[in-house]
RODO-2510 file (C-alpha; in nm, 4 decimals, decimal comma):
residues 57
     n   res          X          Y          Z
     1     x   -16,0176   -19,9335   -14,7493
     2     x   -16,0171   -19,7257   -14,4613
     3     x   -16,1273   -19,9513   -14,2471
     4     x   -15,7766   -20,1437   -14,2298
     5     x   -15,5852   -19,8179   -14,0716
     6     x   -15,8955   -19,9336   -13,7640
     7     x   -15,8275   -20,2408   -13,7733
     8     x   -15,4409   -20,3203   -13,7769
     9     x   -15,4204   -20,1325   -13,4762
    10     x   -15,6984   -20,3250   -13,2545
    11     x   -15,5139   -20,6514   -13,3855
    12     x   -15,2029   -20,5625   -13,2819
    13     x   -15,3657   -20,4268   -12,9591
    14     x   -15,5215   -20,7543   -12,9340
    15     x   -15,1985   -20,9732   -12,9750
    16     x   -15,0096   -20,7552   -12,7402
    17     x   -15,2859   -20,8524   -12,4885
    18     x   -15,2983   -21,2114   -12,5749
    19     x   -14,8837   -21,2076   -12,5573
    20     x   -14,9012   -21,0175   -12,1895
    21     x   -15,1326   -21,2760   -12,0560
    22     x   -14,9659   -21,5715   -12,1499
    23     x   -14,6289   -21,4166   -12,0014
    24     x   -14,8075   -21,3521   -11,7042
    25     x   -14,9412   -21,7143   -11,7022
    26     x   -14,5996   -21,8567   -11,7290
    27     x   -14,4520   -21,6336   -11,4743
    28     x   -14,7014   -21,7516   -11,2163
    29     x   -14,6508   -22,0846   -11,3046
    30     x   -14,9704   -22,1438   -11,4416
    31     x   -14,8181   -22,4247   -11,6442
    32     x   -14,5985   -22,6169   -11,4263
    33     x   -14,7829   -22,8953   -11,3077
    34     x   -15,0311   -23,0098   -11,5765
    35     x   -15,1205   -23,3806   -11,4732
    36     x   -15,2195   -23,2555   -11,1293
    37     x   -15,5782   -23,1502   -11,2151
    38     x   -15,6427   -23,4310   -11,4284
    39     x   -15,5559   -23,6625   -11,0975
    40     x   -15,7604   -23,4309   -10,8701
    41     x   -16,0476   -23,4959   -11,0785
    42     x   -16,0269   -23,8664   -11,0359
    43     x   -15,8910   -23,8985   -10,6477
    44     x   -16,0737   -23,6498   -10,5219
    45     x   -16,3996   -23,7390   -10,4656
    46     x   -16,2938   -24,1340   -10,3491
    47     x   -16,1486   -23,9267   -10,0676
    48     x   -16,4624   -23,7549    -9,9577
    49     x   -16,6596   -24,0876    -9,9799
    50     x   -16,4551   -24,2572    -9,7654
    51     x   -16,4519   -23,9798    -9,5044
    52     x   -16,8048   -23,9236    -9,5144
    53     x   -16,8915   -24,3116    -9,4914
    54     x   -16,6388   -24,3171    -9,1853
    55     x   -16,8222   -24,0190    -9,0085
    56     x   -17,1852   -24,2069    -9,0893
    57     x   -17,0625   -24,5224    -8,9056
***
């Protein structure tokens, strides 16, 4: 039984953390543009094939 007065505390240490970093993510606008690395992923590389095809030729 004495192990709950251990671990309340590192839980609540633990969501304090969890709550700080997501503020922090928000703040730096982790979140604001979420489609934008899904797109990267699929333009991306078209981009550098075509410029290193051009610099081949």
């Amino acid at each position: 039984m004495s192990i709950i007065y251990v671990l309340i505390p590192i839980a609540i240490l633990f969501v304090i953390i969890a709550i700080g970093i997501f503020f922090w993510a928000v703040r730096s606008e982790q979140f604001s543009d979420l489609e934008k690395q899904g797109h990267s992923i699929l333009f991306e590389d078209d981009k550098e094939q075509h410029k290193n095809a051009n610099e081949r030729d």
